[in-house]
Structure formats: C-alpha cells, structure tokens
N, C-alpha and C positions, 0 to 999 in steps of 0.2 A: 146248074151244076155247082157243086163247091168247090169255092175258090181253092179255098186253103188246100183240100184232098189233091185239085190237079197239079199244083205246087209240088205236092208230096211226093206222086206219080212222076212227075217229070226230073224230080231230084234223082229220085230210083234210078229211071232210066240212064241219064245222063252218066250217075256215075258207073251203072255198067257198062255201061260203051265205055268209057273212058279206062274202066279196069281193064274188060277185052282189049282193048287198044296197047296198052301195060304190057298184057299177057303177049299178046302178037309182038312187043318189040324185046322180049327176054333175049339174052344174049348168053351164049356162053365165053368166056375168058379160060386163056391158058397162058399162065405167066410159067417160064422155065428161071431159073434160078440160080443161074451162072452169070458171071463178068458178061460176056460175050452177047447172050441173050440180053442182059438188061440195059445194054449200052455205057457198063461201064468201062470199056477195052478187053485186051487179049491176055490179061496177066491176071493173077490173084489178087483178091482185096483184102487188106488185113491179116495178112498171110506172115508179116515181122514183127520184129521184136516191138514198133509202135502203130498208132494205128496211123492210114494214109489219111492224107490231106483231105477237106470234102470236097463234094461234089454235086452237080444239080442229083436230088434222088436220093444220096446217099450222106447222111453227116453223124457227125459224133457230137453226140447231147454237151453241151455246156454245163448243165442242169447235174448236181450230185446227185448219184443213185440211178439215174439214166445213161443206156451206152449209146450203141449204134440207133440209126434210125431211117429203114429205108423204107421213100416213097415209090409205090408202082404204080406205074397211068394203066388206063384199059387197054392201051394199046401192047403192055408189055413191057416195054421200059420204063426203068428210072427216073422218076423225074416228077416235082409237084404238080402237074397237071397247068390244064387248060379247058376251057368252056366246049373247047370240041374234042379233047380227051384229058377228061377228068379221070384224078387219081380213082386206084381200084380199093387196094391194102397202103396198109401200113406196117410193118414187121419189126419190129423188137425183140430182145430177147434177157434172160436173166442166168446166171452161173448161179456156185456157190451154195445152192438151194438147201443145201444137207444138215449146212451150219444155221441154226436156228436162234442161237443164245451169244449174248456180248459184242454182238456187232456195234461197234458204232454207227448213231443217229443221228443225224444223217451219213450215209458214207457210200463209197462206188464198190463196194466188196460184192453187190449181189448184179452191179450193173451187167448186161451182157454186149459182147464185143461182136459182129456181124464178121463172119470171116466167108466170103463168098468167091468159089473156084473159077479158076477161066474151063471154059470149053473143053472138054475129055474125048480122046480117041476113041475109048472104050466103048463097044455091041452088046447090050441094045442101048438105043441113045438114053441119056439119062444116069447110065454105071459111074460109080468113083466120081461125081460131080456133084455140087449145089451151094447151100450154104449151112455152116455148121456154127458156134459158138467159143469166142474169145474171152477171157477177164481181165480186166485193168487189174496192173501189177498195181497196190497201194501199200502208205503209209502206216505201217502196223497203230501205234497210237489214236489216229484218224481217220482211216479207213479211206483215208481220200486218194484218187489214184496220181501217181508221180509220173511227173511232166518229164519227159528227155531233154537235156540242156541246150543241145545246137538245136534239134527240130524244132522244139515248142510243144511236139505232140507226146498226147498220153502213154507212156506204158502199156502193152499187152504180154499177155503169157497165154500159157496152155494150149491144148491141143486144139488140131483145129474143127473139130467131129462135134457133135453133138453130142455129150458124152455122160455114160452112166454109171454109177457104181455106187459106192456110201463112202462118203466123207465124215469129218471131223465134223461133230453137234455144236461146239462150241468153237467163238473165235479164239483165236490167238494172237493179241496182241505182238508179242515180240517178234513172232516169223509168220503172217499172213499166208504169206506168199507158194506158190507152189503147189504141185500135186498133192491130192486131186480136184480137178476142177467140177464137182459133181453136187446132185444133180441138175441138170442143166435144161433150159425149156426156150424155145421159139415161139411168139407169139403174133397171130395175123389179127390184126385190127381194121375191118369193114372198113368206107366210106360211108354216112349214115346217107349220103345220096343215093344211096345202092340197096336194095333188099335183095338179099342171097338167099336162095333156097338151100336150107340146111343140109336135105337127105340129097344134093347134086354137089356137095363138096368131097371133090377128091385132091389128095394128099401122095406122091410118088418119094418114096423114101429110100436113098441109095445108100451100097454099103452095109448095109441090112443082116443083119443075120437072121436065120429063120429058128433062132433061140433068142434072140432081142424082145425087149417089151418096150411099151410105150406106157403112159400115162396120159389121157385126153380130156382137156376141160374148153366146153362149150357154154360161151355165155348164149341163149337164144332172147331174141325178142318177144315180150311179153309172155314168156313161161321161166320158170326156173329154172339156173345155172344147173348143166350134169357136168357133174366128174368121175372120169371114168380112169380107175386105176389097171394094172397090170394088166394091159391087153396084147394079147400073142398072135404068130404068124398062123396058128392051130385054128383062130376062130375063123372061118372061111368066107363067112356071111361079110367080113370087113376087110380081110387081108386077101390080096390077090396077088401073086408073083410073077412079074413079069420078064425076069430072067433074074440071072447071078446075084444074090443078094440086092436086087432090085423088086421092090414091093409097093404094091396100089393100096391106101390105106382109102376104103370107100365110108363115106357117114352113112351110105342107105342103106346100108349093112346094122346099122345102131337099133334094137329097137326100142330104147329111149325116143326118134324123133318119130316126127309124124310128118305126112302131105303137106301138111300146112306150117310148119316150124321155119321160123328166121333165123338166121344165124349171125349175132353183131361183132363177137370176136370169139376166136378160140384158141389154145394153145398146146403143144406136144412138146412133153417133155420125156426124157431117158430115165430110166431107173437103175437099179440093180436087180441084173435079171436070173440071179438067186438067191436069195436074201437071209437062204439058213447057212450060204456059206459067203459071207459078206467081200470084195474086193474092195483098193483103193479104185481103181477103172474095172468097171465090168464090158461095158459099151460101147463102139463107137459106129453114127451114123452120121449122113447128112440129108437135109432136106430139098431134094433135085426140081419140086416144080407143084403148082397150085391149077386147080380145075373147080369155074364152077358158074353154076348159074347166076344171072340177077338180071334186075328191071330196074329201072329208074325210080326212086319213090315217091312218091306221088302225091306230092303237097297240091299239087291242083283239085284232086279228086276233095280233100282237106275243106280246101275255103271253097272250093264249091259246095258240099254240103255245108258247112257256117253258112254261107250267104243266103241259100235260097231255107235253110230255116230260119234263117231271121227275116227274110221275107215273108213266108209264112205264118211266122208269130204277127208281124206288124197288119195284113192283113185279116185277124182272126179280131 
C-alpha cells in the first residue's frame, strides 16, 4: 500500500470528524443590550453631560479618535473574558460621519460615545431600550475632546439614539460642537476565536420607525466587503416587526450572503431617510440586542493538516 496516500486518507478523515465535531458544538448567543442585562447596574451608561468612570467590559479609549469600547463574554455580560467564557464582540461606534472635510488629524470629533439604557418597562421586551451613540464635546482648533475639571472625565454631548439626518460636510473649527450629531454608525467586531455564520446574524432594532433606513457594512471572511446602503422596513426578506417600532433586522434575508459566508465585523449605521428633503436629525433608533451562530475556530483542524503533510512529504 502507499504510504504517503494512507497519510493523505487519514488527514481527510481526521479533519472531517474534527469539522463534524465543530459543527455539533455551534452555539447560538443572544446578547441583550441594556445596563441590566450586561451587568453593568440599574441606571443608564453615558447617559450625562461626561462619560462614566470604567468598568470590567466597558471603557473609554485613551487612544485619540477612539471612544467607547465594550467587551461582551459569551455568556452575555460585560466583561473581557476568560478561558471558560471567552469574549464574544466587541462594539464601537463613530458620530460625526456627514462631516468629511478639515477635521483635524488626529482628533475625537468622529469618536463614538456608547450610551447604553437600563432595563425598560415597556411590551414587547426589548421597546425604548438598548444602546445608542454619544460624541465627545471637543476643542474646536484640535479636535481633541475636553476633560471636565473636578471629574477628570471626557466631555459628551448629543442625543442619546443612534441618529440620522445630514450634517455639516465640513468642520468648523470655531464652534464644533453641537447639533447635529449625524450620521452616526455602531460597529460589532467578532472574536477571530469565534466563526459566525453570517446568513444566522440577527440584529433587533428599537425605537424604529417603519420609515427609518439603515445603512449595513459587512466585512466577511475570505470574500469581499458588501455595503449596503438605504435599506428599509418595505424589504420584508430582512426586516421583520416585532411590535411598536421594534424591528428584526435578519442577514438571511441579504442575498449578497451565502450558506457558507463568515462574517468578521460588521456595522449599522443611520442615515437620512429622505434625502431630496434634507433635515439636521432625521432619525432616532437604538440598537436593543445581537443573535447569532458560531463555533470555535479551529486552529487544531489547522496544524493538523500542517503536520501530517509534512509527514507525508518526509515520507515521499
């Protein structure tokens, strides 16, 4: 018999069991997107005039041009993980978007601010709750954002929604500051220890209006970034309403993805959701909670195939 072939044979096999094996421990995650659910108390985050203190999960970037920055474990909460619940996302977000021209380089004018709600009375679960988008009050000159004197902490303004409309193209130096805070984007950033099934990513979006648009940019792995602009509550295959201005924003709805599509980061952002009659705010939503599959990725399967074909070459 040939060596080298039964080598090859037994590679095959091994890493299909080990895929099956992959396949049989997929999991699904449902992270909700309030204070309360992610463990960080019963009150609003980011909710005043600066941003709060940090916290295991949740901090505010040191780093110019970076705002918020919260970690989610698999389990749902807050918090940078551990070997038995490893982080899921990552979530960022950016303001500002509209303004294109004379920003200062570096500067926190596009940073975005995490403003995330406590817990809502409101039927069906999910209404008037989640998290929306902040901007660092800044330095018109520098773009850099201004510290509060007794706290130590940053500056924030604006609404607390995730918010849409058209803004001013260019900065303004002498008066930054102030409405409109637009357009404005949320972005979920994978664990790369994680492979998400792209077309099992849903998105529950409250506050909603069923004249609201979105804008959706999916990076996948190993295929080309889609960007998908002005998508509405009309196209049915993606948007699902699950009561009052509460809407299911599904990806298997997209047919951009396919069966096989990864998904490494993606991001929703607001627009103006009429654009031949321009507002300073046209918008406001928040983003209530994240749904979706994954598996562990599978660096064993990896240097299992390395090893046994370099076993196989050496025997050849």
């Amino acid at each position: 018999m040939n060596s080298s072939r039964t080598i090859g044979q037994i590679a095959v096999v091994l890493i299909l069991v080990l895929m099956a094996h992959l396949q049989a421990s997929a999991a699904v995650f449902t992270v909700k997107l309030t204070a309360d659910a992610l463990g960080l108390g019963s009150d609003d985050v980011n909710g005043g005039g600066t941003v709060d203190p940090d916290v295991p999960g949740l901090y505010t970037s040191p780093t110019t041009g970076e705002g918020s920055v919260l970690q989610v474990q698999t389990d749902g909460l807050a918090g940078a993980g551990t070997p038995s619940n490893p982080p899921l996302v990552t979530i960022t977000a950016r303001s500002h978007l509209d303004t294109v021209s004379g920003v200062p380089s570096p500067s926190d004018y596009h940073a975005g601010v995490l403003y995330i709600s406590k817990e809502a009375k409101d039927l069906p679960d999910g209404r008037k709750e989640g998290i929306g988008v902040k901007a660092f009050k800044v330095d018109g000159p520098t773009g850099l954002r201004e510290i509060d004197g007794k706290s130590g902490l940053a500056k924030i303004e604006g609404s607390k929604d995730v918010s849409g409309g058209t803004g001013p193209t260019a900065y303004d130096s002498g008066d930054p500051n102030g409405a409109p805070h637009v357009d404005e984007a949320v972005y979920f950033d994978f664990n790369p220890a994680w492979i998400v099934n792209a077309q099992k990513v849903e998105v529950l979006l409250s506050k909603f209006d069923p004249t609201d648009i979105i804008n959706l940019h999916i990076k996948r792995t190993g295929g080309a970034d889609i960007h998908l602009t002005f998508l509405q509550t009309t196209n049915t295959a993606i948007f699902e309403e699950i009561g009052d201005k509460l809407w299911k924003l599904k990806f298997a709805g997209l047919p951009q993805l396919g069966p096989t599509d990864l998904v490494e980061e993606f991001y929703i952002a607001a627009d103006d959701d009429d654009p031949n009659n321009p507002k300073g705010t046209a918008e406001h939503f928040l983003i209530t909670g994240l749904k979706v599959d994954a598996v562990p990725e599978p660096a064993t399967i990896s240097l299992l195939a390395i090893g046994l074909c370099m076993l196989r070459r050496r025997r050849r």
